[in-house]
TILUM-888963 format. One record per residue (C-alpha): residue number from 1; residue in three letters; x, y, z. Coordinates in nm, 2 decimals. Layout:
<nodes>
<nr NUM&rest ALA&east X&north Y&up Z> $
...
</nodes>
This chain:
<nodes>
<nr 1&rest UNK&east 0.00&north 0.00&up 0.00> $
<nr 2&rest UNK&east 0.10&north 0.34&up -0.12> $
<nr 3&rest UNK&east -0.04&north 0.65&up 0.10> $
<nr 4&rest UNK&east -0.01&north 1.01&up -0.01> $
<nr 5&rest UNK&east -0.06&north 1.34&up 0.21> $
<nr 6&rest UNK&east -0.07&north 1.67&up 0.04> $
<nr 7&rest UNK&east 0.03&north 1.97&up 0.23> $
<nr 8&rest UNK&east 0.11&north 2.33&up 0.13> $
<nr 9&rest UNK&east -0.25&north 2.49&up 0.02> $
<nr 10&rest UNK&east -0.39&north 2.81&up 0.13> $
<nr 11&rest UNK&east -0.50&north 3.14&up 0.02> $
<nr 12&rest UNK&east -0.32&north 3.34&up -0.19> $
<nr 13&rest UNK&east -0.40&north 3.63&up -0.44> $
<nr 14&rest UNK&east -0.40&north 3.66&up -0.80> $
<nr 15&rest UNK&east -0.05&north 3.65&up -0.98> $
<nr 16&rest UNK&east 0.11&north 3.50&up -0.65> $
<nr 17&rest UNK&east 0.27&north 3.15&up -0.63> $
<nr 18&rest UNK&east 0.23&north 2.83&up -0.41> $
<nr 19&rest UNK&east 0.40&north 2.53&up -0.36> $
<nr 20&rest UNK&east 0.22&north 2.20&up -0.28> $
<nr 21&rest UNK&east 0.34&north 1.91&up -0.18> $
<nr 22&rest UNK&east 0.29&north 1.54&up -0.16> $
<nr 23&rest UNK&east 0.44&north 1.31&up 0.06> $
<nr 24&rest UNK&east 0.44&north 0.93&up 0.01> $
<nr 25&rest UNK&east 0.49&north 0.63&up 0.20> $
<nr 26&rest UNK&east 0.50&north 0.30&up 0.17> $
<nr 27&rest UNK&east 0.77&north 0.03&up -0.01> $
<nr 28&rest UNK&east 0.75&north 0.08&up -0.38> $
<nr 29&rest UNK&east 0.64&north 0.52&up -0.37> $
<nr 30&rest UNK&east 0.97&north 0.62&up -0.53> $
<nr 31&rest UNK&east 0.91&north 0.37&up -0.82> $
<nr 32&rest UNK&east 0.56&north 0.56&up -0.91> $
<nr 33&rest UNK&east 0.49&north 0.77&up -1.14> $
<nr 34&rest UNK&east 0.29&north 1.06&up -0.98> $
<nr 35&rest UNK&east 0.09&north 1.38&up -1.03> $
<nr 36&rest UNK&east -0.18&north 1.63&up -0.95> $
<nr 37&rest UNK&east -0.57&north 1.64&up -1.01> $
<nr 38&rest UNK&east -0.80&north 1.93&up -0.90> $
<nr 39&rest UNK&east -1.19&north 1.96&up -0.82> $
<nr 40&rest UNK&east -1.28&north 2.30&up -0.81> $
<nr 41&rest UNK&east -1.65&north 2.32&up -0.64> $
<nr 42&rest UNK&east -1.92&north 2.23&up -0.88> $
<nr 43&rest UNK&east -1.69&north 2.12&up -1.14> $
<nr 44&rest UNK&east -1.54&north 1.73&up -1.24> $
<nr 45&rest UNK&east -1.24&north 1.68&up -1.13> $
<nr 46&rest UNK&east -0.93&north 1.74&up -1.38> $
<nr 47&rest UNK&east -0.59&north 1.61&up -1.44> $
<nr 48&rest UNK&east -0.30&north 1.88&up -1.38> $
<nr 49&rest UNK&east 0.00&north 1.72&up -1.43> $
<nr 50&rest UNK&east 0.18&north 1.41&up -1.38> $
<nr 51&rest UNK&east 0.61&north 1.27&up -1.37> $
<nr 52&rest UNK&east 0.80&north 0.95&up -1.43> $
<nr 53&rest UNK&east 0.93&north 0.78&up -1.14> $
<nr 54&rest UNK&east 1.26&north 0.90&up -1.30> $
<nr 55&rest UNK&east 1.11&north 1.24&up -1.36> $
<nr 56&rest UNK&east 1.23&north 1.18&up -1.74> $
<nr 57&rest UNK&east 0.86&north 1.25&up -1.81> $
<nr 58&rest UNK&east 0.64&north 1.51&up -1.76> $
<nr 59&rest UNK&east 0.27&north 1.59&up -1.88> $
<nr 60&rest UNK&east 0.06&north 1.92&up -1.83> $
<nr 61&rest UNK&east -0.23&north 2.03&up -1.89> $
<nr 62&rest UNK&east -0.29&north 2.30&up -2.11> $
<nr 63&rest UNK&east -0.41&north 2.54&up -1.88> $
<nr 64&rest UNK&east -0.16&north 2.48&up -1.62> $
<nr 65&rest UNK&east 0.20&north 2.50&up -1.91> $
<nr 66&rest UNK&east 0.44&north 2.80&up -1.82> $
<nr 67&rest UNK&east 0.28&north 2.85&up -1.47> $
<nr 68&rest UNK&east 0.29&north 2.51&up -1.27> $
<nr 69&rest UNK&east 0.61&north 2.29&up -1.25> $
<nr 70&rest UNK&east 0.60&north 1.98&up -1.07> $
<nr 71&rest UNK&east 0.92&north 1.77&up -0.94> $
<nr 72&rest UNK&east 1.01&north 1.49&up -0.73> $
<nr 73&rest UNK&east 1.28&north 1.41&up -0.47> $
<nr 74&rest UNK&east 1.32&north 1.00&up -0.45> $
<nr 75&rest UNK&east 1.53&north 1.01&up -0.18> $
<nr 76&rest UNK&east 1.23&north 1.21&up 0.01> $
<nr 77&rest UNK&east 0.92&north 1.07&up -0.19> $
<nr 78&rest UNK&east 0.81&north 1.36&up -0.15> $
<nr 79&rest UNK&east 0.66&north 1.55&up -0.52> $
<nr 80&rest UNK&east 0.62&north 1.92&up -0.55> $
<nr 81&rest UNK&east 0.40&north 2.14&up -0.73> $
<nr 82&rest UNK&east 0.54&north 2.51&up -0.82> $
<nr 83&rest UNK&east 0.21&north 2.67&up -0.90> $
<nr 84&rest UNK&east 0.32&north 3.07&up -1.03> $
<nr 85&rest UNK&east 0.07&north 3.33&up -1.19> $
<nr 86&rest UNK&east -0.16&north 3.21&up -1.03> $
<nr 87&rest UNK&east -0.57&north 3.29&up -1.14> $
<nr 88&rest UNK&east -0.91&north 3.25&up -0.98> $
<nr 89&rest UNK&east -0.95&north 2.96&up -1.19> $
<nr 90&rest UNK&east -0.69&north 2.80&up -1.04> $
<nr 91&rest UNK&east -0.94&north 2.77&up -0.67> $
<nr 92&rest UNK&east -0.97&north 2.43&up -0.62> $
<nr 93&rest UNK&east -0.88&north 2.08&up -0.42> $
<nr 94&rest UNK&east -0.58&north 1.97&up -0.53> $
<nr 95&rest UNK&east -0.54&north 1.57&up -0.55> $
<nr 96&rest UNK&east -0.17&north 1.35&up -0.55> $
<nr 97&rest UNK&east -0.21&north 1.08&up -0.72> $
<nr 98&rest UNK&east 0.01&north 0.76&up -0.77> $
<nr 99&rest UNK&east 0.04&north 0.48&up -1.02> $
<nr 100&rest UNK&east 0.29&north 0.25&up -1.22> $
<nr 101&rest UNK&east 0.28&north 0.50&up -1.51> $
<nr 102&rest UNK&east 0.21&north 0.86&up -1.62> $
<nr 103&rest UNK&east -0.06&north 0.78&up -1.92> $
<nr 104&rest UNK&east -0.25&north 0.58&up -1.58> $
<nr 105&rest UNK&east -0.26&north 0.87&up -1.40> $
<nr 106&rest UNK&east -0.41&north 1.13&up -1.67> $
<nr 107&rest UNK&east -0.67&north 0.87&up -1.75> $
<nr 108&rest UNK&east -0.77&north 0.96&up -1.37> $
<nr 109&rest UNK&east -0.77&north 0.64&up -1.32> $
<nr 110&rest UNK&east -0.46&north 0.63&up -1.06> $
<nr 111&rest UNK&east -0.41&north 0.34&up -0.76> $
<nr 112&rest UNK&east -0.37&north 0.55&up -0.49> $
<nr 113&rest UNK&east -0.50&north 0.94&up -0.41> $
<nr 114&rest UNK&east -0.44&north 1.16&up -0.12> $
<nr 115&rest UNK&east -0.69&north 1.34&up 0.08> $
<nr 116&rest UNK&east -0.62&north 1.69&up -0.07> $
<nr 117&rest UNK&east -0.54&north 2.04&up 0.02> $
<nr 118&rest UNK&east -0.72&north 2.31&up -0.09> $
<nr 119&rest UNK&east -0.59&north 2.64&up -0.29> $
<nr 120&rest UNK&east -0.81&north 2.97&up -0.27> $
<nr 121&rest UNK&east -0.68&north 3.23&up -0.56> $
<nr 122&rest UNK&east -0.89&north 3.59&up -0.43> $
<nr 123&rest UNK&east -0.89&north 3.86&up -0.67> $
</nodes>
């Protein structure tokens, strides 16, 4: 069993920065790929980003490329999001999410998810 706790929401204004972060444990975390998903309130919830265990690989969504930069630390299994520019659009839970491969986690379809933190982005 892999399990994840995200830390490092809050409130923060427009154009400001935030960096989550996801912490996992468990025997094989380092060897997962990983990434972010977000609900904002009344919406599905959306893929964000995801990295290769290696961090070789790494996938964004359109409306997070040029402002959000995630990155890993094996030695910590710890992954980090740099979120930068930030908009009111960006208000929303922000999910970790592990699996054996980065296409598993954009499908949403990911083996293990934290609990999340929330982000507020006030005009």
């Amino acid at each position: 069993q892999v399990q994840l706790v995200e830390s490092g929401g809050g409130l923060v204004q427009a154009g400001g920065s935030l960096r989550l972060s996801c912490a996992a444990s468990g025997r094989t975390a380092s060897s997962l790929a990983m990434g972010w998903f977000r609900q904002a309130p009344g919406k599905p919830r959306e893929f964000v980003v995801a990295i290769s265990w290696s961090g070789g690989r790494t996938d964004y969504a359109d409306s997070v490329k040029g402002r959000f930069t995630i990155s890993r630390d094996n030695a910590k299994n710890t992954v980090y999001l740099q979120m930068t520019s930030l908009k009111l659009e960006d208000t929303a839970v922000y999910y970790c999410a592990a699996a054996l491969s980065p296409p598993t986690i954009i499908s949403g379809t990911a083996d293990y998810w934290g609990q999340g933190t929330r982000v507020t982005v006030s005009s």
